[in-house]
Structure formats: structure tokens, C-alpha cells
C-alpha positions in Angstrom: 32.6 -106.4 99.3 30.9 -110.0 100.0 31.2 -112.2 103.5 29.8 -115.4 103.8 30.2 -116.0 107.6 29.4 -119.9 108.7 26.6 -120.2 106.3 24.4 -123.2 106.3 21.4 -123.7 104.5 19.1 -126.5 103.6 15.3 -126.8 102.0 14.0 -128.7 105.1 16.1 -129.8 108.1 16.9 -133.4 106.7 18.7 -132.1 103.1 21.5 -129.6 103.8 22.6 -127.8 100.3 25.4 -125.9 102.1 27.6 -126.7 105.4 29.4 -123.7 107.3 31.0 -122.3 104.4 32.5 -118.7 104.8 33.4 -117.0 101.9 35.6 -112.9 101.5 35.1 -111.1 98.6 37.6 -108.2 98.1 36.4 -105.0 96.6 37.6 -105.1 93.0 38.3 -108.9 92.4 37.0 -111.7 90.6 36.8 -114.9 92.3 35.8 -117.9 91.1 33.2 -120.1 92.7 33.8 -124.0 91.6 32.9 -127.5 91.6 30.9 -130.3 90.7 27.2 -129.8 90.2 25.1 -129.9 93.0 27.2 -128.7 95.3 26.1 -125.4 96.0 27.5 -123.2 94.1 24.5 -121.3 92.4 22.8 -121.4 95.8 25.5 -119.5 97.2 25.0 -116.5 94.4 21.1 -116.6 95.2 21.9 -116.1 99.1 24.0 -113.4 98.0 21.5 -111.8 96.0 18.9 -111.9 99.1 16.6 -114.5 97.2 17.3 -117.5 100.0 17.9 -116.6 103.8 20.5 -119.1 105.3 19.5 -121.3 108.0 22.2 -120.0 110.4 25.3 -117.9 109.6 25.3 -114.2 108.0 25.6 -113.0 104.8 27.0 -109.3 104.2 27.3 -107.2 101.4 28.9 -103.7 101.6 28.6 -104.2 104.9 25.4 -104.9 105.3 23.3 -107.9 106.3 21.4 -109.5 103.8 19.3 -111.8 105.7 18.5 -108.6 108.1 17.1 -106.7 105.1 13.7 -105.8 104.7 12.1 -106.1 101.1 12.5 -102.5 100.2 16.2 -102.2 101.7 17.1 -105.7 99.7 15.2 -104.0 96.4 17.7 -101.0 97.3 20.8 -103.2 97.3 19.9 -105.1 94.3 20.1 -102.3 92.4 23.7 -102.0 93.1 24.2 -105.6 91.8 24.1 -107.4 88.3 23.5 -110.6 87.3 24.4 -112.4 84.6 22.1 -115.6 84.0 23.9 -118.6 82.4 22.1 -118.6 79.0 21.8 -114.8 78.7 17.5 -114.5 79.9 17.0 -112.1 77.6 13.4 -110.9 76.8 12.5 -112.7 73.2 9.7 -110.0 72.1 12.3 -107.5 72.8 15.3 -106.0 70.5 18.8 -106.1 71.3 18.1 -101.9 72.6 14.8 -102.8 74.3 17.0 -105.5 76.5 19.4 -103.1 77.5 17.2 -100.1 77.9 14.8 -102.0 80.5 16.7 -101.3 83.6 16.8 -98.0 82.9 13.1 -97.2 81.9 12.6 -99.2 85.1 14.8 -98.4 87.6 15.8 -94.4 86.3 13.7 -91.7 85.6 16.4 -90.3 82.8 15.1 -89.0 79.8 14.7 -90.9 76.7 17.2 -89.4 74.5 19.6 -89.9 77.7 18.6 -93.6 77.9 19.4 -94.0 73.7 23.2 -92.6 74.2 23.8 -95.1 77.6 22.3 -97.9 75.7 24.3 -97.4 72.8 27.8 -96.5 74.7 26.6 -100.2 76.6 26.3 -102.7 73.8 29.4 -100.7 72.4 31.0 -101.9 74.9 30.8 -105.0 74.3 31.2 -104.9 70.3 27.3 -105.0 69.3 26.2 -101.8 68.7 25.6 -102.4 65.3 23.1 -105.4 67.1 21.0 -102.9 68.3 17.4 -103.6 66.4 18.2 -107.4 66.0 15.6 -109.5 68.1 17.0 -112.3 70.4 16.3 -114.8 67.6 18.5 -113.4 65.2 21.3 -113.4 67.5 24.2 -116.1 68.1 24.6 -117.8 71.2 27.6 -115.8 72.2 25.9 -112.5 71.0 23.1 -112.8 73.4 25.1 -113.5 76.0 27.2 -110.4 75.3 23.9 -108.4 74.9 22.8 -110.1 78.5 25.8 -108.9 79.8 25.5 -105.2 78.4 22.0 -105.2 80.1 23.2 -106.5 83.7 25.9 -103.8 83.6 23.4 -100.4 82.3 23.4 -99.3 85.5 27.3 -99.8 86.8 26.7 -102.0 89.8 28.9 -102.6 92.1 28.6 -105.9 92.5 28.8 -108.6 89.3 27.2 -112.3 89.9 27.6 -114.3 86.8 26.1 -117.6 86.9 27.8 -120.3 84.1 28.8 -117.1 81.8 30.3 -120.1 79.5 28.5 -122.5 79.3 27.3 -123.2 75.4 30.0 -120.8 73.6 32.2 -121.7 71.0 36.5 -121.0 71.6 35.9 -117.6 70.2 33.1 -116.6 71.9 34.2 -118.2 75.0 37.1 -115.9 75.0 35.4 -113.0 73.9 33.0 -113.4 77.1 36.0 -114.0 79.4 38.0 -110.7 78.2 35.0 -108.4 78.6 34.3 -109.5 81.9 38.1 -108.7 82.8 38.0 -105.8 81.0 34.3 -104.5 82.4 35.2 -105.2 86.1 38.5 -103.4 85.9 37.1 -100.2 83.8 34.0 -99.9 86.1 35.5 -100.8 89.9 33.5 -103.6 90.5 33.9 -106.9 92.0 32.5 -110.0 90.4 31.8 -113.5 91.5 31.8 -116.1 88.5 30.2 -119.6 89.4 31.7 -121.5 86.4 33.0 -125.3 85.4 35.2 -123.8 82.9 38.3 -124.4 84.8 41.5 -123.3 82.5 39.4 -120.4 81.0 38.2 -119.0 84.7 42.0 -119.8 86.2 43.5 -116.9 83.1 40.9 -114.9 84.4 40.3 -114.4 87.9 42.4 -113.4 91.4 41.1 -116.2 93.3 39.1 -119.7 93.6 37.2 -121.0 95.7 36.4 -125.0 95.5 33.5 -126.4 96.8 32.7 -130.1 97.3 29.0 -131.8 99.1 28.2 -128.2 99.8 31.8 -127.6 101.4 34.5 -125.1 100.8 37.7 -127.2 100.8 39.8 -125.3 99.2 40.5 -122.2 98.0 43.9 -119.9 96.5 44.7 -118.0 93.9 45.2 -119.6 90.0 48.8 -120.7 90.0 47.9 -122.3 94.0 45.0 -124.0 92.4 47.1 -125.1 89.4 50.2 -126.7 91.8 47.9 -128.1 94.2 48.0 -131.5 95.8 44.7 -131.7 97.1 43.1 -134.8 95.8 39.7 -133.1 95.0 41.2 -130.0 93.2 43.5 -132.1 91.8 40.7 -134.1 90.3 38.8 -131.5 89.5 41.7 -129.4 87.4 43.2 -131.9 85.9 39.5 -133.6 84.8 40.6 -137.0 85.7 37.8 -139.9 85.9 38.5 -141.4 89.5 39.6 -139.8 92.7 38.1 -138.3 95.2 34.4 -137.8 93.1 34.5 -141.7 92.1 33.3 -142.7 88.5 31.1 -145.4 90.1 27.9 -144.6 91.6 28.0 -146.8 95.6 26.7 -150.0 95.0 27.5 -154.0 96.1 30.4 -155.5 94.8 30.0 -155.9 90.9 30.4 -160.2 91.5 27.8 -160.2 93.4 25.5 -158.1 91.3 26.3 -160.9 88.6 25.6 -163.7 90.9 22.4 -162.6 91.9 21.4 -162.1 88.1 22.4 -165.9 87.3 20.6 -167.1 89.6 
């Protein structure tokens, strides 16, 4: 479904985000996208999405070259795709309905009473029909997010991109979030990339993982790989240990001689 292909991409010459990283998506998976922040990961879903054009290497979807797409064909594609931001972006003078009923009114051309029953079998999908006149404000944390991720499924894309789904939720919620997104992808056929730090939540839940480091992939494998790995950096990273690899210090001189220089 998604290639990355020797991708590298940087603001201006002199500050490189990403470094030749290549990337396969099967059709029907979730993979993971991890690592520390700043390392590229959300820049890789927004090259995905068409927003940013790599510097050199190809990006496909379906197929098809993203960075060779004109506005209107990229418009076209992203209507096959989803996105779910990573604190919901749901509109605040809206209802819970209104959120979920935009991409159709936008996007469709369905008639109104049509729109009502998709919106409602949406957010029943993910357990808030009953939510349906509540504003953003008078939802929970979790709730929007669930409502955010009713709205970026209305129109059954293809492809899922879900940016930080957990960040912010509670153990229940959390869990909640992870099931439906297991449960969504498999009911609807679609494949779904999850950019997350959550690492023992996204390992029960996806097919494969992909680690990325300095805007690097160096490694990648499926959960119980990524769990029995002796790569220092995933190692690190998994097991949340302080030092390794990504050092707890920041570079500097030599503490003694940072208190030498103070004394004197």
C-alpha cells in the first residue's frame, strides 16, 4: 500500500530531518512508526500525505507517486486516506454529529437523511452514539479522540495515518483507542500507519515496527523481534532505560573542568 524508496528530506540543504530511509507498507497491516522525538517520524506521515515533497527519493501510495502528483490528483488521493491528529482537532463550535458529518457534506453529495444514518452507524462504532449533540467541551479526552477517529474513518479510506493516537489518555481509554483501531482496520480492509511512543501498548497491537533514530531507520521487525532484540538503540528504547545509545547527558566538557572554570 505505502513505499518509502530512499527518501531524504531536509528544510534547507544544511538541516536534514530524514536520511535515505525506505519504508513497505503491506495492504491490510498496521505498522508502527517509532522513536525519539525529533527524529522524523511525523514528517514521514506528512510526506505520505503529499503535504512535504522529499528532496530525493520517491514516495508511492497505491502505486502511485506522491511527489509526481498534481494538486487535484493529490486532493483525489487524500480522499482515500484518514488521519487521525494526536489530540483529536476536532471543530470546538461543532457537535459531536457536526464533526463526523463534515466529510461527508464536504466531500459527498448524499442526501441528508443518508448522511444522519452513516454518522450515526460511525460514532456507533466506536461506542458514542449516545455523544452525538455533546459539543467538544463537554467531552473527555478519550471521547474526543474516539469521536476524531469516527470522523477520519466517515468515508472508509483506505489508508489510516494516526499521529500520537495515545498520547494524553488514561489506561482505559488508552486501551479503548488501541482496540478500535485493531478492530476498525480489520472490519474495513485498511492499512494504518501509527506514529506513537507508546511502546508496550503499540507492540499488542500492530504486525510490524519500524525504529527510527537521527532521522534513520535502524531497525525494524515484527513485535516479539522488537521485544528479543539486541540492538542497543531498541533495546534502549523498549526497555526505557536512562543511558545507552540516546545518552542522558547532553555533549559537553568534562564535568571537572566545568567546576574548575567556575572556581576560578
Amino acid at each position: 500500500m505505502v513505499e518509502v524508496d530512499g527518501v531524504t528530506f531536509g528544510y534547507d540543504s544544511r538541516r536534514l530531518i530524514l536520511r535515505d530511509i525506505s519504508l513497505a507498507i503491506p495492504r491490510g497491516s498496521i505498522v508502527a512508526i517509532m522513536g525519539g522525538s525529533g527524529c522524523g517520524k511525523t514528517t514521514t506521515l506528512r510526506l505520505i500525505g503529499g503535504e512535504l515533497r522529499p528532496s530525493h527519493g520517491e514516495v508511492r501510495v497505491d502505486g502511485q507517486s506522491v511527489n509526481a502528483m498534481s494538486t487535484d490528483e493529490l486532493y483525489t488521493l487524500r480522499r482515500k486516506m484518514g488521519m487521525l491528529f494526536q489530540f483529536g482537532a476536532l471543530f470546538t463550535d461543532m457537535s459531536a454529529y457536526e464533526n463526523v458529518a463534515f466529510p461527508f457534506k464536504e466531500q459527498t453529495r448524499l442526501p441528508e437523511s443518508l448522511i444522519r444514518n452513516l454518522v450515526m452507524m460511525k460514532l456507533n462504532a466506536v461506542g458514542l452514539r449516545g455523544a452525538a449533540n455533546l459539543m467538544p467541551s463537554e467531552l473527555s479526552g478519550g471521547m474526543s479522540r474516539r469521536v476524531a477517529l469516527a470522523r477520519s474513518i466517515a468515508l472508509d479510506p483506505m489508508l489510516m495515518l494516526y499521529d500520537e493516537p495515545f498520547t494524553g489518555l488514561d489506561p482505559i481509554s488508552l486501551g479503548v483507542t488501541a482496540q478500535l483501531i485493531r478492530t476498525l482496520n480489520d472490519a474495513l480492509g485498511t492499512t494504518s500507519i501509527i506514529v506513537t511512543h507508546n511502546v508496550l501498548d503499540a507492540l499488542a497491537l500492530v504486525d510490524y515496527v519500524y525504529f527510527m533514530s537521527d532521522g534513520r531507520v535502524v531497525a525494524a521487525g515484527t513485535p516479539d523481534e522488537v521485544k528479543g532484540s539486541t540492538e542497543p538503540f531498541v533495546h534502549q528504547f523498549v526497555s526505557a532505560e536512562r543511558d545507552g545509545p540516546v545518552p542522558f547527558h547532553y555533549p559537553g566538557q568534562e564535568y571537572r573542568t566545568d567546576l574548575l572554570v567556575s572556581r576560578t
